[in-house]
MARRO-48262 format. One record per residue (C-alpha): chain; x, y, z; residue number from 1; residue in three letters. Coordinates in Angstrom, 1 decimal. Layout:
BEGIN
A:X:Y:Z:NUM:ALA
...
END
This chain:
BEGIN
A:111.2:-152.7:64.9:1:UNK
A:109.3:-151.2:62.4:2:UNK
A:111.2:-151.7:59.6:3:UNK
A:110.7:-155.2:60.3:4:UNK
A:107.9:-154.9:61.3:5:UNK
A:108.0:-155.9:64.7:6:UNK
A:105.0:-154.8:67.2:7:UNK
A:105.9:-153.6:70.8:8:UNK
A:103.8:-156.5:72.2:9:UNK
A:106.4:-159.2:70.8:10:UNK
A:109.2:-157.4:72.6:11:UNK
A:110.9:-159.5:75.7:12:UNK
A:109.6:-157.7:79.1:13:UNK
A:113.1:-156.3:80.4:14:UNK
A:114.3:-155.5:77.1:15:UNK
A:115.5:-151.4:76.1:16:UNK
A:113.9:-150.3:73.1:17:UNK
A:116.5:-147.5:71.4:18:UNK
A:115.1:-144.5:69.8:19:UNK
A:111.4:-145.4:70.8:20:UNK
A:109.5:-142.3:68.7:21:UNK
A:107.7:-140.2:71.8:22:UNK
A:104.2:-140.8:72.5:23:UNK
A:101.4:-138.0:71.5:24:UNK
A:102.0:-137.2:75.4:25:UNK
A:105.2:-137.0:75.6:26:UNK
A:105.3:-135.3:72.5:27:UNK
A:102.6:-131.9:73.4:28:UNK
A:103.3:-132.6:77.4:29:UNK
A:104.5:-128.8:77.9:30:UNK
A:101.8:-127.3:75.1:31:UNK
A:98.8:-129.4:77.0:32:UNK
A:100.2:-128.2:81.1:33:UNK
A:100.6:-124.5:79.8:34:UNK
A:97.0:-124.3:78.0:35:UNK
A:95.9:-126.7:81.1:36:UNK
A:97.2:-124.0:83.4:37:UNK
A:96.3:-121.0:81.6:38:UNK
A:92.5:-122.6:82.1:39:UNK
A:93.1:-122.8:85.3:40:UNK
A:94.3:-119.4:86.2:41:UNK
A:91.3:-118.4:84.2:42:UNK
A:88.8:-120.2:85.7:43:UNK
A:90.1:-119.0:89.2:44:UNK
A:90.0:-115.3:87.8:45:UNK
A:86.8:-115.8:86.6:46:UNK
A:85.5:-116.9:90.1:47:UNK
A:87.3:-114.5:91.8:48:UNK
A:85.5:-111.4:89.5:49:UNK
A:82.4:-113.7:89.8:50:UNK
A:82.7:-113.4:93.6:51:UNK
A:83.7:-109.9:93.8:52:UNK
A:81.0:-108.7:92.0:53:UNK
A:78.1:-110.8:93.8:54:UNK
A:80.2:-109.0:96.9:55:UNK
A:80.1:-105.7:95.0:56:UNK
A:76.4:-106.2:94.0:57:UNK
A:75.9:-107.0:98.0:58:UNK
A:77.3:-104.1:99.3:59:UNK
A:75.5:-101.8:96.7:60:UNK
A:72.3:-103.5:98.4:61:UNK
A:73.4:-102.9:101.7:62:UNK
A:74.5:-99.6:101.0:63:UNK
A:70.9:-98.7:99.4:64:UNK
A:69.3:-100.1:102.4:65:UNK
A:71.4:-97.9:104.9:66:UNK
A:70.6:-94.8:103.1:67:UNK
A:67.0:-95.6:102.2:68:UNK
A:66.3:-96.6:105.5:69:UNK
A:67.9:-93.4:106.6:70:UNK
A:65.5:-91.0:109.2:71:UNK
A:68.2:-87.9:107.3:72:UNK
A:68.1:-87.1:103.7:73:UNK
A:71.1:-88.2:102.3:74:UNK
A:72.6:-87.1:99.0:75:UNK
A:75.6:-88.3:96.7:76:UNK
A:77.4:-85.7:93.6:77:UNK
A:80.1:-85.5:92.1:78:UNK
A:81.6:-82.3:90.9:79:UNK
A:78.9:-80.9:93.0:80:UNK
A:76.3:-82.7:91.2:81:UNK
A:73.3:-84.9:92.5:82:UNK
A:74.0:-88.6:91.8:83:UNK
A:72.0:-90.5:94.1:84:UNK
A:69.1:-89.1:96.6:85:UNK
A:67.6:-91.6:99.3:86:UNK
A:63.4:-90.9:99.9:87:UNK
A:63.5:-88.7:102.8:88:UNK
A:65.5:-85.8:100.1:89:UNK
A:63.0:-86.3:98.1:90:UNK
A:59.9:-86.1:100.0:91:UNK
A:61.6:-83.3:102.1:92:UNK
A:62.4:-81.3:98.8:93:UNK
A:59.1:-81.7:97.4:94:UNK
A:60.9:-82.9:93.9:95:UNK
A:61.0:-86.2:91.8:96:UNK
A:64.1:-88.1:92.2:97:UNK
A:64.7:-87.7:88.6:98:UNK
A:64.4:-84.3:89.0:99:UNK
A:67.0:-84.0:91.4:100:UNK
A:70.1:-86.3:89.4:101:UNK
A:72.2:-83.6:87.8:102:UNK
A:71.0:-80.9:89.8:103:UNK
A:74.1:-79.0:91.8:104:UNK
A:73.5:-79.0:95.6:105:UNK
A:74.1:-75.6:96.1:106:UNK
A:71.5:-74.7:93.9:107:UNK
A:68.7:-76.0:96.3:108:UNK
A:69.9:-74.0:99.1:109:UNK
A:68.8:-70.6:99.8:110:UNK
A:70.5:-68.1:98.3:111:UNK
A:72.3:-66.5:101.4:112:UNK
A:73.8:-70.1:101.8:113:UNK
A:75.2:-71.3:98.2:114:UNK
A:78.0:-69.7:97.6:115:UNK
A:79.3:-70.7:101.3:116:UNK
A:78.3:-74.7:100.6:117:UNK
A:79.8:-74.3:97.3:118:UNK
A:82.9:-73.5:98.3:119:UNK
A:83.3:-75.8:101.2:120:UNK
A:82.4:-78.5:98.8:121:UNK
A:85.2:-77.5:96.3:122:UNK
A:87.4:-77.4:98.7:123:UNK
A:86.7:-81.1:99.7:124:UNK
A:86.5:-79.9:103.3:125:UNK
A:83.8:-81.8:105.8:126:UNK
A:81.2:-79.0:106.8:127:UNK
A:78.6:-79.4:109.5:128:UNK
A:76.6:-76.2:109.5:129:UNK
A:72.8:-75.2:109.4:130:UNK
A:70.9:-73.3:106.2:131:UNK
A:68.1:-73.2:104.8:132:UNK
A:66.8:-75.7:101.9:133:UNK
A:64.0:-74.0:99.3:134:UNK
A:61.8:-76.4:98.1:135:UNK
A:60.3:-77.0:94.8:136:UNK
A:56.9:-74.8:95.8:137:UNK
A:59.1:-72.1:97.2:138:UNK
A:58.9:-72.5:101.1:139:UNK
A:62.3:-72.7:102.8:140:UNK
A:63.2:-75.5:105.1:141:UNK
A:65.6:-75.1:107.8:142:UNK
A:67.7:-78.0:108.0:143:UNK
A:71.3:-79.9:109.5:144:UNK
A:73.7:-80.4:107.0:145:UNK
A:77.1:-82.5:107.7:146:UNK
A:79.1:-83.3:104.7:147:UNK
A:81.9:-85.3:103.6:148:UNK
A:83.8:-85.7:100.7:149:UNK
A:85.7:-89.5:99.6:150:UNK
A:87.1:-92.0:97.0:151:UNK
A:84.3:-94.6:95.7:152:UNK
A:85.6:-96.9:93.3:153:UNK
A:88.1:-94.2:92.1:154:UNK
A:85.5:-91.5:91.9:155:UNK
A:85.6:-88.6:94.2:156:UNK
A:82.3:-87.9:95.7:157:UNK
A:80.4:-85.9:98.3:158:UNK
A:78.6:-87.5:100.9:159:UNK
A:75.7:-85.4:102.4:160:UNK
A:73.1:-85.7:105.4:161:UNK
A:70.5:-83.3:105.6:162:UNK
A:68.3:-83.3:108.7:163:UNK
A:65.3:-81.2:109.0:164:UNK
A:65.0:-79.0:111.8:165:UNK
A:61.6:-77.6:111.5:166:UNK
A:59.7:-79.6:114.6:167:UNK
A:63.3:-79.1:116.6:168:UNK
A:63.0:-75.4:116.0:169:UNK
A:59.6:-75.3:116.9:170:UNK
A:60.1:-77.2:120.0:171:UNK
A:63.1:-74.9:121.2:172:UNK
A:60.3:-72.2:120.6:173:UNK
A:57.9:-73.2:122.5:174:UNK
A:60.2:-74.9:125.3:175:UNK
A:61.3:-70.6:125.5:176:UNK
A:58.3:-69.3:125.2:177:UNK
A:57.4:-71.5:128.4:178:UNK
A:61.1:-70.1:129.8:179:UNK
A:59.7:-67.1:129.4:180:UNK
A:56.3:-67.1:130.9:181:UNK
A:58.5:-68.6:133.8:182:UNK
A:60.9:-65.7:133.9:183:UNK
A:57.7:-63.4:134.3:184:UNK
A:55.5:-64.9:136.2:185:UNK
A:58.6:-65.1:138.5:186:UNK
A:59.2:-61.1:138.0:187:UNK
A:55.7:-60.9:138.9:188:UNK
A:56.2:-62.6:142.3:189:UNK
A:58.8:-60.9:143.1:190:UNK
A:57.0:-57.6:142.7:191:UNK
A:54.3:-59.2:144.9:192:UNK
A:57.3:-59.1:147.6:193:UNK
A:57.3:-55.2:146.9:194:UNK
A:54.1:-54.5:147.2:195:UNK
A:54.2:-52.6:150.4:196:UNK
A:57.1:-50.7:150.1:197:UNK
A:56.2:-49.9:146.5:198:UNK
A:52.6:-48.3:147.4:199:UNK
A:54.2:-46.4:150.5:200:UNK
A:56.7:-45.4:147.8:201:UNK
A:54.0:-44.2:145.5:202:UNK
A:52.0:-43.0:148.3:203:UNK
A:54.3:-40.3:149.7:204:UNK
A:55.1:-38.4:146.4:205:UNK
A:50.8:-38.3:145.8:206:UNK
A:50.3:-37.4:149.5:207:UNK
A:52.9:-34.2:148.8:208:UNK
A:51.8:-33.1:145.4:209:UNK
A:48.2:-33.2:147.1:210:UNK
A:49.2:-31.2:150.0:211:UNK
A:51.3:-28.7:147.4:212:UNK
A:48.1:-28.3:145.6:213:UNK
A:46.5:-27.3:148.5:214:UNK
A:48.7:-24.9:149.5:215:UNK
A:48.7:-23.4:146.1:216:UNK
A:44.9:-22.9:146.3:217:UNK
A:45.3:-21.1:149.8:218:UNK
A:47.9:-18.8:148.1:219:UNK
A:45.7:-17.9:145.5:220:UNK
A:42.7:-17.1:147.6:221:UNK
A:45.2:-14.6:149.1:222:UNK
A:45.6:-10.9:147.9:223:UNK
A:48.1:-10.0:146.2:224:UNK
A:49.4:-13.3:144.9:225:UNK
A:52.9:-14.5:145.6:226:UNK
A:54.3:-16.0:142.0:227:UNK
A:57.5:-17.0:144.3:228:UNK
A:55.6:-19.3:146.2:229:UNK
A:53.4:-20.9:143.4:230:UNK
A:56.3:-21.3:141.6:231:UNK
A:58.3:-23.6:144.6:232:UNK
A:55.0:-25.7:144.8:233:UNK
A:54.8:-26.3:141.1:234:UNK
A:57.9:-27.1:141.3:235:UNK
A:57.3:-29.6:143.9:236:UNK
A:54.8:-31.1:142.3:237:UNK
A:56.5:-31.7:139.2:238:UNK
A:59.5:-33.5:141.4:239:UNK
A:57.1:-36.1:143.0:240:UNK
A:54.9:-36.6:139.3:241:UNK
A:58.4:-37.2:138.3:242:UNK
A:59.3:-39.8:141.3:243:UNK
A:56.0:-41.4:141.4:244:UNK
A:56.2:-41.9:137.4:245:UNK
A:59.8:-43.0:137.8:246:UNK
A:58.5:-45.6:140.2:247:UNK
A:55.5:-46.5:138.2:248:UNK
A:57.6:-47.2:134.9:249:UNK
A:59.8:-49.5:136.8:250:UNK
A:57.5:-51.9:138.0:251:UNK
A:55.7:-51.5:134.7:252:UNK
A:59.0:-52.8:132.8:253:UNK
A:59.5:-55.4:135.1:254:UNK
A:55.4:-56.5:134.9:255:UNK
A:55.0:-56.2:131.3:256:UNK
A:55.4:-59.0:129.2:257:UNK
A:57.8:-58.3:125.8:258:UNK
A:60.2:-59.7:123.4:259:UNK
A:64.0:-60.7:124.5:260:UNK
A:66.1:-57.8:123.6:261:UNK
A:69.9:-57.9:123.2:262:UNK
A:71.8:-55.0:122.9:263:UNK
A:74.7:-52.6:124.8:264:UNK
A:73.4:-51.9:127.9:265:UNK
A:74.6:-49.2:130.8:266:UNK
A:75.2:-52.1:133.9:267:UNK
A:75.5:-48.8:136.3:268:UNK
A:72.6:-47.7:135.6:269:UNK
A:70.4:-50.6:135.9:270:UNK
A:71.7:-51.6:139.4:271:UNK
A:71.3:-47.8:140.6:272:UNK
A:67.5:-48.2:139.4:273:UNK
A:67.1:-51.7:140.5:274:UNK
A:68.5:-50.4:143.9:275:UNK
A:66.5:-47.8:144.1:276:UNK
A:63.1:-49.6:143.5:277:UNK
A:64.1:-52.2:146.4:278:UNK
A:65.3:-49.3:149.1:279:UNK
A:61.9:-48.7:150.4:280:UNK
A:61.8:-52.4:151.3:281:UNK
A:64.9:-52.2:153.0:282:UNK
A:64.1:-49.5:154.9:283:UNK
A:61.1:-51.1:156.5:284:UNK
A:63.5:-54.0:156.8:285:UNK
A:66.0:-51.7:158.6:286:UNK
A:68.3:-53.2:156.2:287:UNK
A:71.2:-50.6:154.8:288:UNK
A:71.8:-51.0:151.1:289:UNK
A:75.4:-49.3:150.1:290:UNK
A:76.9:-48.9:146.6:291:UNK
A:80.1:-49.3:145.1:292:UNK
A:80.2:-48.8:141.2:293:UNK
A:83.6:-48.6:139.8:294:UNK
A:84.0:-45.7:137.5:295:UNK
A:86.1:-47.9:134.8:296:UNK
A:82.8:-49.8:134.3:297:UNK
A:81.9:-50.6:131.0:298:UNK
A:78.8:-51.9:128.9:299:UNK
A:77.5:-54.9:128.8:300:UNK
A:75.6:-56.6:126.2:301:UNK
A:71.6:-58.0:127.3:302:UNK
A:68.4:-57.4:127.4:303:UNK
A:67.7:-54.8:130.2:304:UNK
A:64.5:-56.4:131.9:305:UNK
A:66.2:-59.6:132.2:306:UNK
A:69.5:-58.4:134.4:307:UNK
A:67.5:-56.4:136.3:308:UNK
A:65.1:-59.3:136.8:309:UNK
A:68.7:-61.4:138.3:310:UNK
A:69.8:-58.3:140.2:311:UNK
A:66.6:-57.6:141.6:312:UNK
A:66.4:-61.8:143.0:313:UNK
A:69.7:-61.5:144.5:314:UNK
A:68.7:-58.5:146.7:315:UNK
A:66.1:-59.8:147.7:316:UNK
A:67.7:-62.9:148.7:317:UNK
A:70.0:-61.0:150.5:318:UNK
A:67.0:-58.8:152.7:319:UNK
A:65.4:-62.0:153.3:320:UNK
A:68.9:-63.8:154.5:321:UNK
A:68.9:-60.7:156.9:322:UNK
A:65.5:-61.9:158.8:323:UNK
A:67.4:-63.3:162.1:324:UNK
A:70.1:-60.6:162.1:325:UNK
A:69.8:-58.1:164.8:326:UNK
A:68.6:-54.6:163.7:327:UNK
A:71.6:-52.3:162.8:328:UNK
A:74.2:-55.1:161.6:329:UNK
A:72.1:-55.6:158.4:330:UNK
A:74.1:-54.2:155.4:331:UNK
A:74.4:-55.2:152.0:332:UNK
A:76.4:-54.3:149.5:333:UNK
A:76.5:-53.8:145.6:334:UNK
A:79.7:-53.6:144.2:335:UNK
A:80.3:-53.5:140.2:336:UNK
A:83.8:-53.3:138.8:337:UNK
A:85.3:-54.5:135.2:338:UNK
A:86.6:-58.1:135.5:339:UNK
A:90.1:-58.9:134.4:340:UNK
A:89.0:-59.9:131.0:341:UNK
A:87.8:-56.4:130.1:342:UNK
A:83.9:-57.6:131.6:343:UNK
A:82.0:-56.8:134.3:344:UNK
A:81.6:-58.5:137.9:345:UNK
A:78.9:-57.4:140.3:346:UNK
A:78.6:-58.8:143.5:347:UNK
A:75.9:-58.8:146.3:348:UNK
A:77.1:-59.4:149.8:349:UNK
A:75.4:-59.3:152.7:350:UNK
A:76.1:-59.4:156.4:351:UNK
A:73.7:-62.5:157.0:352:UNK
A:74.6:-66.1:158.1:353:UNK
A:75.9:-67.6:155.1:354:UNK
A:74.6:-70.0:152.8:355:UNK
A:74.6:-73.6:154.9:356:UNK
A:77.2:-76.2:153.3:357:UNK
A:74.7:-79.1:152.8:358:UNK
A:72.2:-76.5:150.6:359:UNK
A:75.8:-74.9:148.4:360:UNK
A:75.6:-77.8:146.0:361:UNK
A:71.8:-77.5:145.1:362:UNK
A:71.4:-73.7:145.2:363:UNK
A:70.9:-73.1:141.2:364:UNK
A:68.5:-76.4:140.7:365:UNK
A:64.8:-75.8:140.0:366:UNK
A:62.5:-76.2:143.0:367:UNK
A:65.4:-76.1:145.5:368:UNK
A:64.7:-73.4:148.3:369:UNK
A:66.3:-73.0:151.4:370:UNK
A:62.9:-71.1:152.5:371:UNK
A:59.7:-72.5:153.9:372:UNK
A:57.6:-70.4:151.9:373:UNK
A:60.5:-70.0:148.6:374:UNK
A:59.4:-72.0:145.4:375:UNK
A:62.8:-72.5:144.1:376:UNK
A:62.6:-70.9:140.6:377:UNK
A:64.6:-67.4:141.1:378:UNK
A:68.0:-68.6:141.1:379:UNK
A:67.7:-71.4:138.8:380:UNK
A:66.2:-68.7:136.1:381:UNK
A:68.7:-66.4:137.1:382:UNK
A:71.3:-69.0:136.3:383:UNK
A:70.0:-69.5:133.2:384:UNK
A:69.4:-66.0:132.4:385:UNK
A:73.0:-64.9:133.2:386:UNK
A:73.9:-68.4:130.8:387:UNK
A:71.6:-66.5:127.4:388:UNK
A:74.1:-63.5:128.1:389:UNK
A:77.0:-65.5:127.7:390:UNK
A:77.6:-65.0:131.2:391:UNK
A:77.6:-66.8:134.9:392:UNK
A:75.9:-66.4:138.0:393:UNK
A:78.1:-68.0:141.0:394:UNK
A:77.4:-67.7:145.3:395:UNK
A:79.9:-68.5:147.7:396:UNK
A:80.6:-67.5:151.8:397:UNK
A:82.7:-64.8:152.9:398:UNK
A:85.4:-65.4:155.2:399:UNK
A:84.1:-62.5:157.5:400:UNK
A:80.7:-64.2:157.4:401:UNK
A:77.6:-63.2:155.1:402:UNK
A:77.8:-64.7:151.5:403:UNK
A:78.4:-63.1:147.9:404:UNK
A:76.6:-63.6:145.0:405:UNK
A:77.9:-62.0:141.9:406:UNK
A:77.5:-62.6:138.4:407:UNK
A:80.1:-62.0:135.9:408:UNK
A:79.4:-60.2:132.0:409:UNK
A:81.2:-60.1:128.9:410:UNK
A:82.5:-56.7:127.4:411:UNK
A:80.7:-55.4:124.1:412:UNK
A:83.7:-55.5:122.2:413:UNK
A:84.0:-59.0:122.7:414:UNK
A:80.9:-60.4:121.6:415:UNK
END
C-alpha cells in the first residue's frame, strides 16, 4: 500500500491488511504501562509518607499535649541525657529548658541518690523510688520518681515522671503531729483514770518518810544517840524518796509530751512498770493483777512511751470490764512469751464477761465505745500504734469466759 501509494481509507471494510507497520501505541505499549505504573506506585508512596507524616506530626502534637498538660514533671534522655522536659520540670527545677537539654538526670539529683538512678537507668530497668531533686538555687526537693526505659523510632530512651512531694510530706506531718497530740491527750486521760490510786500511792511513801523523820528527831533528843536506829530510818526514808520518785517519773513519762523514739526496747520491763503503776488501782478495785513473763523473752523494737501507752489501755480496759464481777473472781492476767516467729506476744485476759458479739466487729474504729462514759479513741490509737511498730493489736473471747487482748511484736533482729 505504500509503495503504491495506497491510503488505509481506500481499503475495502473487511479486507486483512498484511504486515500493517505497528502504530506509535502498539509500538512503546509496554515502555508507556511500566513508566505509567512506576507513577503510580510513586504517587501512592508519596501519599502514603505524606499521610504518615501528617500522622507522625499528629501524634508528636498529641504527645506534647499529654506531657505538657502533665500535673508530674516529665523528662525524656537518651544515654542518660535530657532531651525533652515538659513545664512542670522546669518550673519545679528552677532552670531554663535550655538549660536542662543535655544535662544527665543523675546529675540533678542529690548526691546520696545518683549513683543509685544511674545505674538503674543503665541497666534499662523501670525504677519507682523517692530522692531528693537539688535545684538550681541549691534547695533540695523531695520528689516521686517512676521511670521507664523504650524504643521511639529506633531510639532507646528513658521515660521519667517526677512528682513533687513537698505539700504530701507536709501534710503526713501535720496529719501525725495531730496523731500525736491524740495519742497524749489520750495518755493524759487515762492518767486522769489514775488519779486516786496514784495520789494514795504517792501519799503513803510521804506519810512514812514524814513519820521516819519524826522518829529520827525523837532519837536525837535522846542521850546517848543510837546510830543503829538513825541509820534504819534513813534508810527508810531513802526507800520511799525512791518509790515515790519511781512513781512520780512514770506518770511524768507518760504526761510529757516528746518526739517518737524507735529503738530496742526491754518488753519485760515495761509491762512490770506499767503493772506496777496500775496496781494501786486494782487494789481499790479488788481486782488481782498476776504476771507471767516468759524468761526466753526477747527485745523488741519501739518507742517506750508509746507501748506502755497500749499496755496501759488494755489494763484498764480489763479493770473496768471487771465492774459487774463479784468481789474475789476478778483476776487478770499478763502473760508475755516469744511468738513462733522469734517475736513477742503479750496477752491481757481477764475474768470478765467477754466482749458482746454485735460490738467484736467495731472494737478498733474511732469513736466506738462499748462504755457510757468511754470516748472511743484508746483502742483505735492502740491499733494504730501497735501498726507504726510493725506490729498488731487483736481481742478475742476465751472459751472459759473473760476475753484476751494481746498484741504481737517483731524481734530486733528482724527489723
Amino acid at each position: 500500500m505504500r509503495r503504491f501509494g495506497i491510503p488505509r481509507g481506500r481499503v475495502p471494510a473487511g479486507a486483512d491488511v498484511l504486515f500493517e507497520p505497528p502504530s506509535l501505541w502498539q509500538y512503546h505499549r509496554t515502555v508507556i504501562l511500566l513508566v505509567s505504573g512506576a507513577l503510580l506506585a510513586q504517587t501512592l508512596t508519596i501519599g502514603g509518607l505524606l499521610l504518615q507524616r501528617r500522622r507522625l506530626r499528629e501524634s508528636r502534637e498529641r504527645w506534647r499535649l499529654l506531657v505538657a498538660a502533665s500535673f508530674e514533671g516529665i523528662a525524656i534522655s537518651e544515654q542518660g541525657r535530657l532531651t525533652e522536659v515538659n513545664d512542670q520540670l522546669v518550673e519545679m527545677l528552677g532552670y531554663r529548658r535550655e538549660e536542662l537539654i543535655g544535662v544527665e538526670l543523675a546529675s540533678l539529683f542529690s548526691a546520696e541518690h545518683r549513683a543509685q538512678i544511674a545505674a538503674g537507668m543503665a541497666e534499662g530497668r523501670p525504677v519507682r523510688a523517692e530522692h531528693e531533686l537539688v535545684r538550681k538555687d541549691g534547695t533540695r526537693l523531695p520528689v516521686a520518681i517512676q521511670g521507664r526505659s523504650g524504643t521511639c523510632h529506633h531510639h532507646h530512651v528513658r521515660f521519667s515522671a517526677l512528682r513533687d512531694l513537698t505539700e504530701s510530706q507536709r501534710a503526713a506531718r501535720e496529719l501525725q503531729a495531730h496523731r500525736d497530740q491524740l495519742a497524749h491527750a489520750e495518755r493524759v486521760s487515762t492518767l486522769g483514770l489514775l488519779a486516786s490510786s496514784l495520789a494514795h500511792e504517792l501519799t503513803q511513801p510521804l506519810t512514812a518518810s514524814l513519820q521516819n523523820a519524826e522518829s529520827a528527831e525523837i532519837i536525837l533528843q535522846n542521850h546517848p544517840v543510837r546510830y543503829e536506829e538513825i541509820l534504819a530510818i534513813v534508810r527508810d526514808i531513802k526507800a520511799n524518796d525512791l518509790r515515790a520518785a519511781k512513781v512520780i517519773a512514770s506518770m511524768r513519762a507518760l504526761l510529757v509530751r516528746q518526739e517518737v523514739e524507735f529503738k530496742p526496747q526491754d518488753l519485760a520491763a515495761i509491762l512490770r512498770e506499767t503493772v506496777e503503776l496500775v496496781r494501786p488501782d486494782a487494789a481499790q478495785r479488788g481486782v488481782v493483777i498476776r504476771e507471767e513473763m516468759s524468761a526466753s523473752l526477747g527485745r523488741v523494737y519501739g518507742d517506750r512511751v508509746q507501748l506502755q501507752q497500749v499496755v496501759l489501755n488494755l489494763l484498764l480496759n480489763a479493770m473496768q470490764a471487771l465492774g459487774a464481777v463479784p468481789a474475789g473472781e476478778r483476776t487478770i492476767l499478763v502473760r508475755a512469751r516469744q511468738h513462733f516467729d522469734g517475736g513477742a506476744r503479750v496477752e491481757v485476759t481477764d475474768s470478765g464477761p467477754g466482749l458482746p458479739a454485735a460490738s467484736k466487729p467495731h472494737l478498733f474504729e474511732p469513736f466506738f465505745s462499748t462504755k457510757p462514759s468511754g470516748l472511743g479513741i484508746g483502742l483505735a490509737i492502740s491499733r494504730r500504734i501497735m501498726e507504726s511498730h510493725l506490729g498488731y493489736l487483736g481481742a478475742e473471747n476465751n472459751p472459759q469466759g473473760g476475753a484476751t487482748f494481746w498484741i504481737e511484736l517483731p524481734e530486733v533482729s528482724t527489723l
